[in-house]
C-alpha positions, 0 to 999 in steps of 0.5 A: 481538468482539476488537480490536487496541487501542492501550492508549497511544502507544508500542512494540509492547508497547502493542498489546493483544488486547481484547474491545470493542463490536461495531460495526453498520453504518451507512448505506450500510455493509457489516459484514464478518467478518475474516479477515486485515487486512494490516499498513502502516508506517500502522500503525506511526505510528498505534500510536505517535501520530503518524497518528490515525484520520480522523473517524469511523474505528474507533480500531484500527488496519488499513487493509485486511481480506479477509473475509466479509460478515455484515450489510449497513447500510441503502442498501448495496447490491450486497453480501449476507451471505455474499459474500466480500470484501476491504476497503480501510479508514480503520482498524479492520482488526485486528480480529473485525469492521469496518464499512466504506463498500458502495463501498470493498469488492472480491470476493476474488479467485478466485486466492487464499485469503481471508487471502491477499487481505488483502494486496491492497486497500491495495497495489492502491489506492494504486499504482494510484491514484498511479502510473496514475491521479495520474502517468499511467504509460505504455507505453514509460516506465520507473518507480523504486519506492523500496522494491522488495521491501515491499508496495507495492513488489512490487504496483507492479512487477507493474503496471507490467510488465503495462503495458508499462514497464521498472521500476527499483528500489532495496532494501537487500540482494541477496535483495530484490533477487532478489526484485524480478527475480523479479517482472518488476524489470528494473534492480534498485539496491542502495541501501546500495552504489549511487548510484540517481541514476547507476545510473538514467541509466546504464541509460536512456542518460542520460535518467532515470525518467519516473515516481518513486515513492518513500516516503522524502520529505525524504531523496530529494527532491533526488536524485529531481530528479536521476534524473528524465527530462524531463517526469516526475512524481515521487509521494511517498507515504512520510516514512520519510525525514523531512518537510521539504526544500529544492527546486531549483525552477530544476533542476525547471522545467529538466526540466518535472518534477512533485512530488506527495505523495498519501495515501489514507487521509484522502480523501474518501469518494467519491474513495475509492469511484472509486479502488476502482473503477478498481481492479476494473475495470483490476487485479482481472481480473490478479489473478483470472487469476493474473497478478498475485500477492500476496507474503507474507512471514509470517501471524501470529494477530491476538493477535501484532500486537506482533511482527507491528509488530516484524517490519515496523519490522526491514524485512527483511521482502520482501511483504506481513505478515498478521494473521488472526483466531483 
């Protein structure tokens, strides 16, 4: 088969386009014919050599794929050749074919394309798993999305409205912006003009955000504090903003507030099997109704990963970016 290989760390230009072994599946694996793997800021670390594959993982890059099952290793059960699926992975989604754990694959939705439901496991999984399952969302409540308009951003608008919450976000221009409005975002800051911090507590009388969900780190970690409500819980899930910060813990305990910094990557295999079980049971029936939708910016052939990684680091992208195989 082909694969996306990192030929060194460095640039896009060190993503190539090579024949490599096929990979069999294991036990307890599923053997899956790509369709499309969607493309992560992950990606773009690992490319460059800072975010290596956990144990064990293919050396590709691809944390999610949609496909077709083609072999089925031994005990992995519920799946059979032929069946249409999508995949959350440890790596190895830029590729022809990928081996991956029977618990970590979801039927593709009925509601979209096959390539299209590559834009789902890794947004589904981590936003539920961080904004519901970790800092336990509620009815009534309102979340910030840092990073409205990216992948993860516009899945977790479109949860957390189908929840019951009022949903903030930040984004850098007025057509990402408009965007996130159009996906159900009903305070929407642009970042570059407007203090979040103020904006948040002046659309909830003072009071803040009770859930946080931000991907910049270090850099808004402080100002994350400020903007959160009595009893919140702030969930870290991106270093886009560097790794290390001073924290108030006075200005913290003051608020009863929470830090939690999560990745999904690195987890256990059976935390992984129980994320992508709570996904189906609670997010795959919007998904397969059409009342959750995937947005997608651009689908490039699998050959095109460089520009794909070009497009992506630009972030003037809205939704999700596509890799489909030849």
């Amino acid at each position: 088969m082909h694969a996306v290989v990192i030929s060194e760390p460095g640039d896009p230009d060190v993503l190539r386009w090579t024949e490599v072994e096929d990979p069999v599946p294991g036990p307890g694996e599923v053997l899956v014919d790509v369709a499309a793997s969607g493309v992560n800021r992950a990606d773009l670390m690992q490319r460059q050599g800072f975010y290596p594959p956990p144990q064990g993982a293919p050396p590709y890059p691809g944390l999610e794929c949609a496909g077709t099952v083609a072999a089925t290793g031994p005990g992995a059960a519920g799946w059979k050749p032929g069946d249409r699926v999508c995949a959350l992975l440890a790596g190895g989604g830029y590729a022809e074919r990928v081996a991956v754990p029977a618990a970590q694959l979801l039927p593709a939705p009925a509601s979209v394309s096959l390539v299209e439901a590559a834009a789902f496991p890794e947004t589904a999984c981590t936003v539920y798993s961080n904004v519901f399952l970790g800092a336990r969302l509620a009815p009534g409540e309102t979340l910030l999305v840092h990073g409205g308009a990216s992948g993860i951003g516009t899945m977790a608008i479109q949860l957390a409205k189908h929840a019951g919450a009022t949903v903030a976000v930040t984004a850098g221009s007025a057509t990402k912006l408009a965007a996130c409005r159009e996906l159900g975002a009903d305070i929407a800051i642009n970042y570059r003009d407007d203090d979040f911090v103020q904006r948040i507590r002046e659309a909830t009388s003072g009071r803040g955000a009770d859930v946080i969900l931000d991907i910049m780190g270090a850099a808004y970690l402080d100002r994350n504090v400020d903007a959160l409500a009595p009893d919140g819980r702030i969930v870290t899930i991106g270093l886009q903003g560097g790794r290390k910060a001073e924290l108030d813990l006075g200005k913290l305990m003051a608020k009863r507030g929470t830090v939690m910094a999560t990745t999904l990557r690195a987890r256990p295999l059976e935390q992984k099997a129980a994320i992508v079980g709570a996904v189906r049971e609670h997010v795959w029936p919007l998904i397969d109704a059409g009342k959750v939708r995937p947005v997608i910016y651009r689908v490039l052939p699998m050959p095109q990963a460089p520009e794909a990684h070009r497009i992506m680091a630009a972030s003037t992208h809205t939704g999700k970016i596509l890799l489909s195989t030849p």
